[in-house]
mmJSON file of the N, C-alpha and C atoms, coordinates in Angstrom:
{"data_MODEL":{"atom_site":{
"group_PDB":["ATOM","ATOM","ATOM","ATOM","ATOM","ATOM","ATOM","ATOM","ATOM","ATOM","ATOM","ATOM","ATOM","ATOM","ATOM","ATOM","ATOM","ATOM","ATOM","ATOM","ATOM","ATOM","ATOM","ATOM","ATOM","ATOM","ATOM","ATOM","ATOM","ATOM","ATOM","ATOM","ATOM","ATOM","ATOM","ATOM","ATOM","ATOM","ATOM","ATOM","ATOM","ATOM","ATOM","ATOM","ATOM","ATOM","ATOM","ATOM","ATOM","ATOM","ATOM","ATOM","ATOM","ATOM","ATOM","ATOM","ATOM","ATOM","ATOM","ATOM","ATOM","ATOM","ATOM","ATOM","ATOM","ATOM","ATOM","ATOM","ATOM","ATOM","ATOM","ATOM","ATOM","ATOM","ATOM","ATOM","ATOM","ATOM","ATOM","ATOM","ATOM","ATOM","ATOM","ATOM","ATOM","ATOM","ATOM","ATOM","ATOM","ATOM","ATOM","ATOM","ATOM","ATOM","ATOM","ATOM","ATOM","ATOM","ATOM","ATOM","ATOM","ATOM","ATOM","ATOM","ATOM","ATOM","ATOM","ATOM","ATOM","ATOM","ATOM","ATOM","ATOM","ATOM","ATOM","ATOM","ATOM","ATOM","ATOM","ATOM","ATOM","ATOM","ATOM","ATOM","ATOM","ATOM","ATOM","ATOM","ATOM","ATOM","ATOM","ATOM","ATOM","ATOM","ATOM","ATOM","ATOM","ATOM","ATOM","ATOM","ATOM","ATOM","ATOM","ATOM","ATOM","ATOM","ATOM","ATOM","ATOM","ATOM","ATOM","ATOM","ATOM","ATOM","ATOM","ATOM","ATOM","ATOM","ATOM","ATOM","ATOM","ATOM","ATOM","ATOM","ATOM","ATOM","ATOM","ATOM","ATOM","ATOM","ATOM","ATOM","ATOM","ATOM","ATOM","ATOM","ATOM","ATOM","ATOM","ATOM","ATOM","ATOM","ATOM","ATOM","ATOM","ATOM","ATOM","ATOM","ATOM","ATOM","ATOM","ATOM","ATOM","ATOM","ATOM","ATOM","ATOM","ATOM","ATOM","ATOM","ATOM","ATOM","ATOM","ATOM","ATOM","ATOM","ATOM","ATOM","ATOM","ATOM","ATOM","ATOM","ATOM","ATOM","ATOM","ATOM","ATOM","ATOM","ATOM","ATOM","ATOM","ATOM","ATOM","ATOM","ATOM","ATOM","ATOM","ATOM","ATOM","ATOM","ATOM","ATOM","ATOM","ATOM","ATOM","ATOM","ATOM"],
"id":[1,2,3,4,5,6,7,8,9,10,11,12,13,14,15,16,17,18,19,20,21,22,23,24,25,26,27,28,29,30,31,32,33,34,35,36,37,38,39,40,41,42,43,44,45,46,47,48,49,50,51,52,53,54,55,56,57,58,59,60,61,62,63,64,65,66,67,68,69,70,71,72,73,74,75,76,77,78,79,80,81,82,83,84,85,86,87,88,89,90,91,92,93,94,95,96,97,98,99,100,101,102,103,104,105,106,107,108,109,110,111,112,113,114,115,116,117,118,119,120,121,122,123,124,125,126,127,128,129,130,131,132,133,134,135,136,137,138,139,140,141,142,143,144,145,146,147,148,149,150,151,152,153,154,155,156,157,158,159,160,161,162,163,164,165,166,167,168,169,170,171,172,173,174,175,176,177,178,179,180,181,182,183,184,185,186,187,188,189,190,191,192,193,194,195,196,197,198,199,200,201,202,203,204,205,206,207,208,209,210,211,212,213,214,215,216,217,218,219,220,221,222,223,224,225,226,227,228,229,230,231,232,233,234,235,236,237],
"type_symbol":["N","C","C","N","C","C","N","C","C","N","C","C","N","C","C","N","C","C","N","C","C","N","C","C","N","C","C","N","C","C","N","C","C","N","C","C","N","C","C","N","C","C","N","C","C","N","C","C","N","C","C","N","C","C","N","C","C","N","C","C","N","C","C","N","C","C","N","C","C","N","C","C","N","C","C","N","C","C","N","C","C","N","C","C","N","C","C","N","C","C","N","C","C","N","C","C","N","C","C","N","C","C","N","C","C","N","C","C","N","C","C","N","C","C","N","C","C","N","C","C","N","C","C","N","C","C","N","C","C","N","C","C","N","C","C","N","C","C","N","C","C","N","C","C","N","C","C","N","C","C","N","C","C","N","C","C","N","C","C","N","C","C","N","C","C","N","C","C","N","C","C","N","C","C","N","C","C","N","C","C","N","C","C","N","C","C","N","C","C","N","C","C","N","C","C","N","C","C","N","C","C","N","C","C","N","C","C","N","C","C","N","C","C","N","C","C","N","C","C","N","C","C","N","C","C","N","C","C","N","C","C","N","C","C","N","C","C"],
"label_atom_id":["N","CA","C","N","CA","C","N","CA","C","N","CA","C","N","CA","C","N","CA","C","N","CA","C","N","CA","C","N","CA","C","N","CA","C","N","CA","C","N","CA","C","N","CA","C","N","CA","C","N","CA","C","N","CA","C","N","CA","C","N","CA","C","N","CA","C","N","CA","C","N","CA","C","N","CA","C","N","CA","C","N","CA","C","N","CA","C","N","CA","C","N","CA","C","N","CA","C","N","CA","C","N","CA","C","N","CA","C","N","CA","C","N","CA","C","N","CA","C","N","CA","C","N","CA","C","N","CA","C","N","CA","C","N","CA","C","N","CA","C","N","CA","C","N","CA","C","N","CA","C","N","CA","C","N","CA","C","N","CA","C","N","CA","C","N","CA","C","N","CA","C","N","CA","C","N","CA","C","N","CA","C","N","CA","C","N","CA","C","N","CA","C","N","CA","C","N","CA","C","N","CA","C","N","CA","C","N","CA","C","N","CA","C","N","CA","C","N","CA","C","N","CA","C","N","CA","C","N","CA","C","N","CA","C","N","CA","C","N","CA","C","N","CA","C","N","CA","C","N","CA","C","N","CA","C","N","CA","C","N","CA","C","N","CA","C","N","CA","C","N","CA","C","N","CA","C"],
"label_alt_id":[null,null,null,null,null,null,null,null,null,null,null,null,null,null,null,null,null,null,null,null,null,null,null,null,null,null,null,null,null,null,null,null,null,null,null,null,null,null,null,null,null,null,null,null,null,null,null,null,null,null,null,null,null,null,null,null,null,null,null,null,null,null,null,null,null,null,null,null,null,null,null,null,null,null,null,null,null,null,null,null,null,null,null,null,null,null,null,null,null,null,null,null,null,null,null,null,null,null,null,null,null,null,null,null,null,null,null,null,null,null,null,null,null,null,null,null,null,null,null,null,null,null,null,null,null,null,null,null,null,null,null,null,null,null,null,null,null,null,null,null,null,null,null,null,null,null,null,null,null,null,null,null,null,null,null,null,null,null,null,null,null,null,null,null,null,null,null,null,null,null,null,null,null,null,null,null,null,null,null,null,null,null,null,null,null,null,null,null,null,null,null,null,null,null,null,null,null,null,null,null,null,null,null,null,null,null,null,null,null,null,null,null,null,null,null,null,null,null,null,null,null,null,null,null,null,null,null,null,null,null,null,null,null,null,null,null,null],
"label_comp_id":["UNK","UNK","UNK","UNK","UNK","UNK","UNK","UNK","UNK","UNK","UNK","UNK","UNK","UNK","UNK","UNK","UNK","UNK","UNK","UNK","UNK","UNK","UNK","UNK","UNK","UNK","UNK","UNK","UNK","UNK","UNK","UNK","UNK","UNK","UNK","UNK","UNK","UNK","UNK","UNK","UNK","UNK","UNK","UNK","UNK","UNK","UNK","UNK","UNK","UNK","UNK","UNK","UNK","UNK","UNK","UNK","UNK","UNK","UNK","UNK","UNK","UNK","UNK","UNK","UNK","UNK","UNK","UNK","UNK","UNK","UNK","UNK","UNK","UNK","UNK","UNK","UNK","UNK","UNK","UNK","UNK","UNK","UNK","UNK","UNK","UNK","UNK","UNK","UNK","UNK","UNK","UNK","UNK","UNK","UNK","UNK","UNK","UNK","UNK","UNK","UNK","UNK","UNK","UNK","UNK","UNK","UNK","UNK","UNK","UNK","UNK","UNK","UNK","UNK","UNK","UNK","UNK","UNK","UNK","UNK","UNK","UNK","UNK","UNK","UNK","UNK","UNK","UNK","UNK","UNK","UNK","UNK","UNK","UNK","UNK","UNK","UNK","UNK","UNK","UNK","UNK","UNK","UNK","UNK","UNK","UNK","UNK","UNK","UNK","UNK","UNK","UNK","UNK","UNK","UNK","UNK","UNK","UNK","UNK","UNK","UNK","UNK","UNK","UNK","UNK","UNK","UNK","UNK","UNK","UNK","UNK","UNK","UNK","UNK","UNK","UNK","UNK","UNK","UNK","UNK","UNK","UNK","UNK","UNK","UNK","UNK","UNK","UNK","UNK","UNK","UNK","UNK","UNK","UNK","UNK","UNK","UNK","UNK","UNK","UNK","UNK","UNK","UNK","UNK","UNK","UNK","UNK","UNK","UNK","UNK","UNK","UNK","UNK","UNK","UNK","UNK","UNK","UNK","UNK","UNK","UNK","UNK","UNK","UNK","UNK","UNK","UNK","UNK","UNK","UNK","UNK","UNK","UNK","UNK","UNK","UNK","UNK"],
"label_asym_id":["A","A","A","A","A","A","A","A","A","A","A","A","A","A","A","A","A","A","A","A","A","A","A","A","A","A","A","A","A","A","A","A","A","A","A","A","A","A","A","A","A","A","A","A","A","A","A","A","A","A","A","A","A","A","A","A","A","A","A","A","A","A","A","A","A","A","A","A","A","A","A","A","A","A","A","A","A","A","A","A","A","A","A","A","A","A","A","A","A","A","A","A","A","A","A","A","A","A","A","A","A","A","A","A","A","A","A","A","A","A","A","A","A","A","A","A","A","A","A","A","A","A","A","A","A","A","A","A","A","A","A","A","A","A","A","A","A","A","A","A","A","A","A","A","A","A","A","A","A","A","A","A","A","A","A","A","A","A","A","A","A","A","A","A","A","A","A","A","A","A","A","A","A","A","A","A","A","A","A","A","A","A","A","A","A","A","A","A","A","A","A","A","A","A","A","A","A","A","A","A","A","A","A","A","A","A","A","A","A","A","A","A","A","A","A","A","A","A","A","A","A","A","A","A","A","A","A","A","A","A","A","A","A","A","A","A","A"],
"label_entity_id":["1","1","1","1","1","1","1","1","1","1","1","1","1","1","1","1","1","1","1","1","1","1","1","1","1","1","1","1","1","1","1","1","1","1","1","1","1","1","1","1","1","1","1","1","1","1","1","1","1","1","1","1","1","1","1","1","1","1","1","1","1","1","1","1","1","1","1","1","1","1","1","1","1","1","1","1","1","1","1","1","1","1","1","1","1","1","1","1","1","1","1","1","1","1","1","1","1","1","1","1","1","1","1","1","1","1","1","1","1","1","1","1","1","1","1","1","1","1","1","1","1","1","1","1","1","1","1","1","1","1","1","1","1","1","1","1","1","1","1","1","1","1","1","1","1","1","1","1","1","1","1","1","1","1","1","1","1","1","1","1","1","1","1","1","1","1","1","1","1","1","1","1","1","1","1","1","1","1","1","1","1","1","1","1","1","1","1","1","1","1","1","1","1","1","1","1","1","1","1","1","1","1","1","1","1","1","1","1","1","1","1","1","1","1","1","1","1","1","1","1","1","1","1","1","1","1","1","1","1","1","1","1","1","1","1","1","1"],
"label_seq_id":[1,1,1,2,2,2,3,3,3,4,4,4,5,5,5,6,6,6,7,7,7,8,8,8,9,9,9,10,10,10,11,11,11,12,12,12,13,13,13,14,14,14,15,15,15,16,16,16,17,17,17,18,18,18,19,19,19,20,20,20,21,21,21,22,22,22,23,23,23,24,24,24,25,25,25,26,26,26,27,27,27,28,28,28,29,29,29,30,30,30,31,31,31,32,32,32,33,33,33,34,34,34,35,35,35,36,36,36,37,37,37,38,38,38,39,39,39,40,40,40,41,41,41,42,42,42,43,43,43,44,44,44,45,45,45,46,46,46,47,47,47,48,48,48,49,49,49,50,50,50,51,51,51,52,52,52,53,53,53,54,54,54,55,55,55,56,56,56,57,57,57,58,58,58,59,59,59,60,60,60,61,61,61,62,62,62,63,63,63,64,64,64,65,65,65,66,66,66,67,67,67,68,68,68,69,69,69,70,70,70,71,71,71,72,72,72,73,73,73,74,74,74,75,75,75,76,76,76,77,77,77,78,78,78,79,79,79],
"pdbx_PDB_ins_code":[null,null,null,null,null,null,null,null,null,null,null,null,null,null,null,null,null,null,null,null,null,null,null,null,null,null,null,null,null,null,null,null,null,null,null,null,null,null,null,null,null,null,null,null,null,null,null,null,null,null,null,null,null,null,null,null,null,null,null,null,null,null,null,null,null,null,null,null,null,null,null,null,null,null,null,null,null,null,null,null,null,null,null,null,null,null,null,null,null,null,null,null,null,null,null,null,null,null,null,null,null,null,null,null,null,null,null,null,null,null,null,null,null,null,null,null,null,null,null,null,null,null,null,null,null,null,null,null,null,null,null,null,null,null,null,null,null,null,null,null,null,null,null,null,null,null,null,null,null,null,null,null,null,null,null,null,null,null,null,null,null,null,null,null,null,null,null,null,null,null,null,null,null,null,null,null,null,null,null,null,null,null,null,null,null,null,null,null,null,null,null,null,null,null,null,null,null,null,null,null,null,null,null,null,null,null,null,null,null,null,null,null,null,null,null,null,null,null,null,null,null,null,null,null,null,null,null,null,null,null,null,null,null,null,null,null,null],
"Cartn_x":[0.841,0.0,0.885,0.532,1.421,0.531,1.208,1.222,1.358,0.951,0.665,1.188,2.25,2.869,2.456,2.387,2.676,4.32,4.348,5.539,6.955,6.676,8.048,7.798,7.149,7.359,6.727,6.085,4.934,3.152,3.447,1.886,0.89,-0.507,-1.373,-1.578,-2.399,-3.914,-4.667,-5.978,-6.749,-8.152,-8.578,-9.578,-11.224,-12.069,-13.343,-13.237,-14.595,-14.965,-15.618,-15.981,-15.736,-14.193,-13.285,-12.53,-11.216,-11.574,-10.625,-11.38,-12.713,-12.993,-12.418,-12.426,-12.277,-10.607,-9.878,-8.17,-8.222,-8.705,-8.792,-9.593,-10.367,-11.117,-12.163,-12.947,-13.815,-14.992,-16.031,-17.223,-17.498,-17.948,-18.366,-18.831,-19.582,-20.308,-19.277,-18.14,-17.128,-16.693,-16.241,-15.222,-16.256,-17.492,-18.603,-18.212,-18.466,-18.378,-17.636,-15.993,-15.185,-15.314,-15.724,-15.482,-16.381,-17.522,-18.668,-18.0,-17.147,-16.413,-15.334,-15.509,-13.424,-12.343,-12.386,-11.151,-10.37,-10.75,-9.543,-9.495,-8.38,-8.107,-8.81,-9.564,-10.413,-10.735,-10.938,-11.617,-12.671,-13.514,-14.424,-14.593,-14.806,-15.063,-16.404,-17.189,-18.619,-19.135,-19.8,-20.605,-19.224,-18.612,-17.631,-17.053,-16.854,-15.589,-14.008,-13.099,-12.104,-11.173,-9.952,-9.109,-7.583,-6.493,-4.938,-4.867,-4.481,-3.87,-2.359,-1.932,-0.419,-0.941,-1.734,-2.372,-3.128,-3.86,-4.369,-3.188,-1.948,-0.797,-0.351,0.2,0.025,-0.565,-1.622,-2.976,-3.285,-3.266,-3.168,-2.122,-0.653,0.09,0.215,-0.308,-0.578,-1.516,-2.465,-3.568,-4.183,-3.315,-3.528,-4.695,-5.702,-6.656,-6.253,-6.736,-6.878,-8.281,-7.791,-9.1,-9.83,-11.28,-11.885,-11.796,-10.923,-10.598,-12.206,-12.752,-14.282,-14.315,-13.174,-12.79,-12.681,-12.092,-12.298,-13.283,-14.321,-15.568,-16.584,-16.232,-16.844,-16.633,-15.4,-14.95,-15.603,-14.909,-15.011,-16.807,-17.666,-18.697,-19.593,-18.967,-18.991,-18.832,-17.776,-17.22,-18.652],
"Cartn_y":[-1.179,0.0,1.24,2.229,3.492,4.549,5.366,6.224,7.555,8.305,9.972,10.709,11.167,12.464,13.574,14.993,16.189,16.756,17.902,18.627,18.513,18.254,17.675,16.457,15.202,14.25,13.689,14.322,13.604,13.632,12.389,11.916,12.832,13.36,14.478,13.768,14.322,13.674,14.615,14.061,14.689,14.368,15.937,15.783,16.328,15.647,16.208,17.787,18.355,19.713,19.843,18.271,18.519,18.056,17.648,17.101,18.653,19.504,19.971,21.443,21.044,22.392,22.02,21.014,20.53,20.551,20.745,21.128,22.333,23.564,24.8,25.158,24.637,25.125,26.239,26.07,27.124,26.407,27.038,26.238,25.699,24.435,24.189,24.942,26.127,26.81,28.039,28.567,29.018,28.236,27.247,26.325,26.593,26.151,25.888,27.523,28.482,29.426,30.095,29.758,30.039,29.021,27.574,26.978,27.387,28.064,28.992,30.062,30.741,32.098,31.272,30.228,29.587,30.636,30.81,31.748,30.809,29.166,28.431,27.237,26.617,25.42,23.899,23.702,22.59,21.34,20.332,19.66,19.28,19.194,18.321,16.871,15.852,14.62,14.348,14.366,14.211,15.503,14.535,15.32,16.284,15.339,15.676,16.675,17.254,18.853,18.081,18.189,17.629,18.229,18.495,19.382,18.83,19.228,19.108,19.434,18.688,19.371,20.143,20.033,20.311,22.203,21.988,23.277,24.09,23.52,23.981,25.014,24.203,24.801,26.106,26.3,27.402,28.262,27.792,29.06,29.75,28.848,29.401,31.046,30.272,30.911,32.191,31.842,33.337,33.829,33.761,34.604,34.637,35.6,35.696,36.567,35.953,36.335,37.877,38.324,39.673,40.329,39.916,40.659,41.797,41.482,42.89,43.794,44.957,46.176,46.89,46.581,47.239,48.701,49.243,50.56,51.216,50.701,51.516,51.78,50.508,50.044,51.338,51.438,52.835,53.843,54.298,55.824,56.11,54.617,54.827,55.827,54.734,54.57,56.042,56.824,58.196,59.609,59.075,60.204,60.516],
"Cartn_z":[0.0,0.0,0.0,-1.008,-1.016,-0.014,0.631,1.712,1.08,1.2,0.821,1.844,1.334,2.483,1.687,2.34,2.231,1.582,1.386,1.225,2.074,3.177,3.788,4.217,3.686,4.239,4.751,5.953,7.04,6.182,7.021,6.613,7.105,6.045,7.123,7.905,8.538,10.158,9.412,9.681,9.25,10.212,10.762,12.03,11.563,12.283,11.997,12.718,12.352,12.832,14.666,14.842,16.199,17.177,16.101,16.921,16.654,15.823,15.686,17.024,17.001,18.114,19.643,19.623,21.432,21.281,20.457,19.922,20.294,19.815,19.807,20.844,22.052,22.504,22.184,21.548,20.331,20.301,19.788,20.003,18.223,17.791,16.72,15.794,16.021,15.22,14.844,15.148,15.117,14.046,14.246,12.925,11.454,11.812,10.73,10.329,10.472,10.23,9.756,9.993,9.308,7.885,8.34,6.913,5.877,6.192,5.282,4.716,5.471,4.932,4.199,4.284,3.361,3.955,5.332,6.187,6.718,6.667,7.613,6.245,6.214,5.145,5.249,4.519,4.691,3.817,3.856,2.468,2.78,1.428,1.436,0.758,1.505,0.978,1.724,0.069,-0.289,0.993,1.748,2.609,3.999,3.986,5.248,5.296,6.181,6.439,6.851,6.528,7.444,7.335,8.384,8.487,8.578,7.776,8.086,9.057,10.209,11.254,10.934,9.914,9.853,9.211,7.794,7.737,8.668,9.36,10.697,11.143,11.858,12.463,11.917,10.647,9.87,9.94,9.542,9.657,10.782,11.743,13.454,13.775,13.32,13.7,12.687,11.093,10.318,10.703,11.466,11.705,12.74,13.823,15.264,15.482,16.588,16.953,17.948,18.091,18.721,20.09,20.952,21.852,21.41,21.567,20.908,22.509,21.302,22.747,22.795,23.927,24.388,24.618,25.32,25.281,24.216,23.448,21.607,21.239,21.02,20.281,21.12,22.153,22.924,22.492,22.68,22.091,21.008,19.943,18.411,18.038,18.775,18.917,19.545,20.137,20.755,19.503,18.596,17.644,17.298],
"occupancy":[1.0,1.0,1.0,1.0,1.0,1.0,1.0,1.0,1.0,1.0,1.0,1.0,1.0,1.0,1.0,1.0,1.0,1.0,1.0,1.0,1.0,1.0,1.0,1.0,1.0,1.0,1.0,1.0,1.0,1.0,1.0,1.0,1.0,1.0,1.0,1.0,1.0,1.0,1.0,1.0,1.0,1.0,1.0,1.0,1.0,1.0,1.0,1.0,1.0,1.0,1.0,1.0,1.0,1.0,1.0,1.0,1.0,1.0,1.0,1.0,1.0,1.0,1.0,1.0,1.0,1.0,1.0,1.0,1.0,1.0,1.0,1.0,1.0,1.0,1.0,1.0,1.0,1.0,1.0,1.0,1.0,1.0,1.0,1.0,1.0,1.0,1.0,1.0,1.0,1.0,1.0,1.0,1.0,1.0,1.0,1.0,1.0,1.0,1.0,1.0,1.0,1.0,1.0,1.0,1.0,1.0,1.0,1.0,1.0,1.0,1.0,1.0,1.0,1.0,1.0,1.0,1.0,1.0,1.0,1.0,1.0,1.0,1.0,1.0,1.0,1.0,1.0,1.0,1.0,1.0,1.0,1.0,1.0,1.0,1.0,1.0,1.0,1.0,1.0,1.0,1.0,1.0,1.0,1.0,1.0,1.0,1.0,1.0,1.0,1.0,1.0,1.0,1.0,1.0,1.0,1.0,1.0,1.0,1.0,1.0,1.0,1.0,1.0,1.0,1.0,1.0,1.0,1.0,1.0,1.0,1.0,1.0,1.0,1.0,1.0,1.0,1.0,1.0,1.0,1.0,1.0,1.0,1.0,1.0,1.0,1.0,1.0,1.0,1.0,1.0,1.0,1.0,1.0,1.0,1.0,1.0,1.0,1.0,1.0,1.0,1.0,1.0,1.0,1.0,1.0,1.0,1.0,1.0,1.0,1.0,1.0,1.0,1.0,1.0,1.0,1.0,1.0,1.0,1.0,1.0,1.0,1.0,1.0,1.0,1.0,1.0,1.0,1.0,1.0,1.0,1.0,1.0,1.0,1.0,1.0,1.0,1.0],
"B_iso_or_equiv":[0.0,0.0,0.0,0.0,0.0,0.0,0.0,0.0,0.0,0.0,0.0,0.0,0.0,0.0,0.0,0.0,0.0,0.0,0.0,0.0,0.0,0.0,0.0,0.0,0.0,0.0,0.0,0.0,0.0,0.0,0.0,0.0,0.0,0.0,0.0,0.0,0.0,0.0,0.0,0.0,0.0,0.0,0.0,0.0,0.0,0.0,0.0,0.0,0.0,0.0,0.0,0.0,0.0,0.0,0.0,0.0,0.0,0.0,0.0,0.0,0.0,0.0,0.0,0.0,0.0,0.0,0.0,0.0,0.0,0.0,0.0,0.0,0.0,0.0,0.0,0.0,0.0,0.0,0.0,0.0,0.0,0.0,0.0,0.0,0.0,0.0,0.0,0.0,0.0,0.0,0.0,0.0,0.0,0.0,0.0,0.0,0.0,0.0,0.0,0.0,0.0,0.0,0.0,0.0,0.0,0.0,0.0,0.0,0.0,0.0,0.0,0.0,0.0,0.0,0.0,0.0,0.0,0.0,0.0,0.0,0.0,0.0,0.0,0.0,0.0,0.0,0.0,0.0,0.0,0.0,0.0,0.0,0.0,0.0,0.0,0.0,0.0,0.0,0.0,0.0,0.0,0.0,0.0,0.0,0.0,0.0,0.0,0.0,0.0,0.0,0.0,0.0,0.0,0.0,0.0,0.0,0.0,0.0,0.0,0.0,0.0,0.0,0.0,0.0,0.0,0.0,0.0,0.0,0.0,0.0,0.0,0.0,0.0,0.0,0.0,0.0,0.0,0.0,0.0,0.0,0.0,0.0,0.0,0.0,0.0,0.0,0.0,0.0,0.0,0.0,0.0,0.0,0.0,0.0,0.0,0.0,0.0,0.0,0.0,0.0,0.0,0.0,0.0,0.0,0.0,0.0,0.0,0.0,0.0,0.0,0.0,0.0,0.0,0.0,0.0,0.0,0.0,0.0,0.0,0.0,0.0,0.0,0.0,0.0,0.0,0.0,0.0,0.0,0.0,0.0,0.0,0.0,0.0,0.0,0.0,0.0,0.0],
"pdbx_formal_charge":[null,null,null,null,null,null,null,null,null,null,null,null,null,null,null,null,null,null,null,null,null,null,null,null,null,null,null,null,null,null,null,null,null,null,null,null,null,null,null,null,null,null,null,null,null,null,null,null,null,null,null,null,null,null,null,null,null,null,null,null,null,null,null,null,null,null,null,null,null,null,null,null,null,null,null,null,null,null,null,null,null,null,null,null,null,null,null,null,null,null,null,null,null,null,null,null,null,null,null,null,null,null,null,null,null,null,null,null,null,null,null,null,null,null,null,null,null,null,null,null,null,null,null,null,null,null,null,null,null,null,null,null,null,null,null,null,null,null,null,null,null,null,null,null,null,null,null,null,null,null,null,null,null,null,null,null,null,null,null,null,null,null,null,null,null,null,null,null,null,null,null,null,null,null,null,null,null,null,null,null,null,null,null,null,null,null,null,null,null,null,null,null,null,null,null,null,null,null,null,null,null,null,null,null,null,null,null,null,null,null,null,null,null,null,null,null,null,null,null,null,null,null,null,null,null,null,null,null,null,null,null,null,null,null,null,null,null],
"auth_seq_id":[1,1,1,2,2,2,3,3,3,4,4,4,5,5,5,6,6,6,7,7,7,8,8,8,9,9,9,10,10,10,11,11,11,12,12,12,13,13,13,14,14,14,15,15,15,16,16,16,17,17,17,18,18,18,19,19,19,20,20,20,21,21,21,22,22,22,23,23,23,24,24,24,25,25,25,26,26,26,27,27,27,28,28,28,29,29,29,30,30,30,31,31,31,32,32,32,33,33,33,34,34,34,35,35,35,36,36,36,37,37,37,38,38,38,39,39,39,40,40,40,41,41,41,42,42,42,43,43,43,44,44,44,45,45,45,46,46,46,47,47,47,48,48,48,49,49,49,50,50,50,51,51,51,52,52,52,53,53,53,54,54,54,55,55,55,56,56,56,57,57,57,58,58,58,59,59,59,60,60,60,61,61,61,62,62,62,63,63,63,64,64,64,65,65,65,66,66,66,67,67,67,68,68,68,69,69,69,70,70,70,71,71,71,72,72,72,73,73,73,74,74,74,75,75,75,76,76,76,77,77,77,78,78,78,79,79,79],
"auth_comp_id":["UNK","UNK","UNK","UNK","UNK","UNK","UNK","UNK","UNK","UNK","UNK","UNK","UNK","UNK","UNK","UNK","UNK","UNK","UNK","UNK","UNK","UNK","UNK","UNK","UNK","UNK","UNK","UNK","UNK","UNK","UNK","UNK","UNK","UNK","UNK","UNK","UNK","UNK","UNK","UNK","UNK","UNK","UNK","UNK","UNK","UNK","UNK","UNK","UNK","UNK","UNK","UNK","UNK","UNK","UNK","UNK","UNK","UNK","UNK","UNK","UNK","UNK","UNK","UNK","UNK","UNK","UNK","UNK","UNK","UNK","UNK","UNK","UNK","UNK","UNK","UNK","UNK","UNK","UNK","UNK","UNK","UNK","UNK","UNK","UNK","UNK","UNK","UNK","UNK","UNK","UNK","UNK","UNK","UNK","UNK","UNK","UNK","UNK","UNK","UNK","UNK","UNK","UNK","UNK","UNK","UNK","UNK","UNK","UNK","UNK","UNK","UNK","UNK","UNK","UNK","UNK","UNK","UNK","UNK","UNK","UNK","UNK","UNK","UNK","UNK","UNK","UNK","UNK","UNK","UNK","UNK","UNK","UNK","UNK","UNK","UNK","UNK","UNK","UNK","UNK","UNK","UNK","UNK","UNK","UNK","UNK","UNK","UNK","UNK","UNK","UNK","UNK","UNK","UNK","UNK","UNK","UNK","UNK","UNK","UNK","UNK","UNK","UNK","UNK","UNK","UNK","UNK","UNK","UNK","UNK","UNK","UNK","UNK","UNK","UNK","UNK","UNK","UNK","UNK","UNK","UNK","UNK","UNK","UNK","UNK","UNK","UNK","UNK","UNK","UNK","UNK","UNK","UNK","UNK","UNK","UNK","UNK","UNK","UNK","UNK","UNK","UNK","UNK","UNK","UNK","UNK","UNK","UNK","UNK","UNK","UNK","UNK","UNK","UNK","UNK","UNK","UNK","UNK","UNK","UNK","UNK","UNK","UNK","UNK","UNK","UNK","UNK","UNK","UNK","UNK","UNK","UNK","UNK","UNK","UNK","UNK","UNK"],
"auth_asym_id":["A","A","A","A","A","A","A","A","A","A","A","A","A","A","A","A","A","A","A","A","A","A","A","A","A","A","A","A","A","A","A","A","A","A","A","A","A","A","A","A","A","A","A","A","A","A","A","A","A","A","A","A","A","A","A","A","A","A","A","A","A","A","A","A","A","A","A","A","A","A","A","A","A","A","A","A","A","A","A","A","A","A","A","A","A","A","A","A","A","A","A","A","A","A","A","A","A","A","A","A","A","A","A","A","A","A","A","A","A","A","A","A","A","A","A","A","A","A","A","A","A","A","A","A","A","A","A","A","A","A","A","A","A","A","A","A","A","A","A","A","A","A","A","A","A","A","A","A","A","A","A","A","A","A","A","A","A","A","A","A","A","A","A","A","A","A","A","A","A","A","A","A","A","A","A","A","A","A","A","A","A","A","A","A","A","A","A","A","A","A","A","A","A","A","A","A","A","A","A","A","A","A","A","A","A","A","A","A","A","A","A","A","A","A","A","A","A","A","A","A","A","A","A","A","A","A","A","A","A","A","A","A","A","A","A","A","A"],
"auth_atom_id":["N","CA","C","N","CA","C","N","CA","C","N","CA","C","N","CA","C","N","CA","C","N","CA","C","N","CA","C","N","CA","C","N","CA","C","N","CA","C","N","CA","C","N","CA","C","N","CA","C","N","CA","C","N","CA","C","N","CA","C","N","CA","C","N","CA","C","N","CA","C","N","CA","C","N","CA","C","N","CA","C","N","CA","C","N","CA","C","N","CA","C","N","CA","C","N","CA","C","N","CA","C","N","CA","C","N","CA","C","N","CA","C","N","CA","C","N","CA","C","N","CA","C","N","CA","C","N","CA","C","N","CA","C","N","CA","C","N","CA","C","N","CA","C","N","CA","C","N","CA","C","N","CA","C","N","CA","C","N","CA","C","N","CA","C","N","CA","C","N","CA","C","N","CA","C","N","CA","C","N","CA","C","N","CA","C","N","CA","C","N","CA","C","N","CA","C","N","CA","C","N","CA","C","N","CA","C","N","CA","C","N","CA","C","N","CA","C","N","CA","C","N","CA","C","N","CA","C","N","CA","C","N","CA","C","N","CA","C","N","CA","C","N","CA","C","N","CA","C","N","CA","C","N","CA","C","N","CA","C","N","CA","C","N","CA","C","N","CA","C","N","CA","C","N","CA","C"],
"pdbx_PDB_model_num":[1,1,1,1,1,1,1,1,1,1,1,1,1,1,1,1,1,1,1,1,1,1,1,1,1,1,1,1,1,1,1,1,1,1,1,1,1,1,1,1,1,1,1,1,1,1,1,1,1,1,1,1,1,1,1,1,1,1,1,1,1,1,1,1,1,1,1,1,1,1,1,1,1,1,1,1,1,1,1,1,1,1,1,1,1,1,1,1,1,1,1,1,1,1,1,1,1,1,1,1,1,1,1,1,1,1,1,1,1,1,1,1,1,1,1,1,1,1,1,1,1,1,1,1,1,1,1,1,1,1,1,1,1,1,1,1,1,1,1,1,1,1,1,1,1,1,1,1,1,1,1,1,1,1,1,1,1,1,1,1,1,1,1,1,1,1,1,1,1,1,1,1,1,1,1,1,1,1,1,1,1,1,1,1,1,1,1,1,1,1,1,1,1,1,1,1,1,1,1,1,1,1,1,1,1,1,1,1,1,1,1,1,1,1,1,1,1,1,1,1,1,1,1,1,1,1,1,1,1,1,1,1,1,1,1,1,1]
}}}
C-alpha cells in the first residue's frame, strides 16, 4: 500500500470539525463558520468537512486572533 505524504514528508492527520474544536477550545459553530467564509483550510469529501492538522498549524500561527478592545468600540462609537 502506497502512503501519501505532504511537502516535507509527514503523513497528514486529518480531524473532523468537532474534533478539531475541542483542539482549539472554540465552540463548533465558530469552525462551521469560518469553513462557510473559506477563512480556515479545509476539504471536502462528499458530505464531510475535514481538516490538516499540519495546515491547521500554519494558519493558526498566520492569523492571530486579537481581543476585541471594548474601550475603543466605545470611544469609536462616541465620535
Amino acid at each position: 500500500m502506497q502512503t501519501h505524504t505532504n511537502g516535507n514528508g509527514i503523513q497528514p492527520e486529518f480531524v473532523s470539525i468537532k474534533s478539531l474544536s475541542v483542539m482549539l477550545e472554540i465552540p463548533e459553530k465558530t469552525i462551521r463558520t469560518w469553513v462557510y467564509k473559506r477563512s480556515i483550510p479545509f476539504y471536502k469529501i462528499g458530505r464531510l468537512v475535514r481538516f490538516d492538522l499540519e495546515k491547521i498549524r500554519v494558519w493558526f500561527v498566520a492569523n492571530p486572533f486579537r481581543p476585541l478592545n471594548k474601550e475603543r468600540v466605545v470611544n469609536d462609537s462616541k465620535v
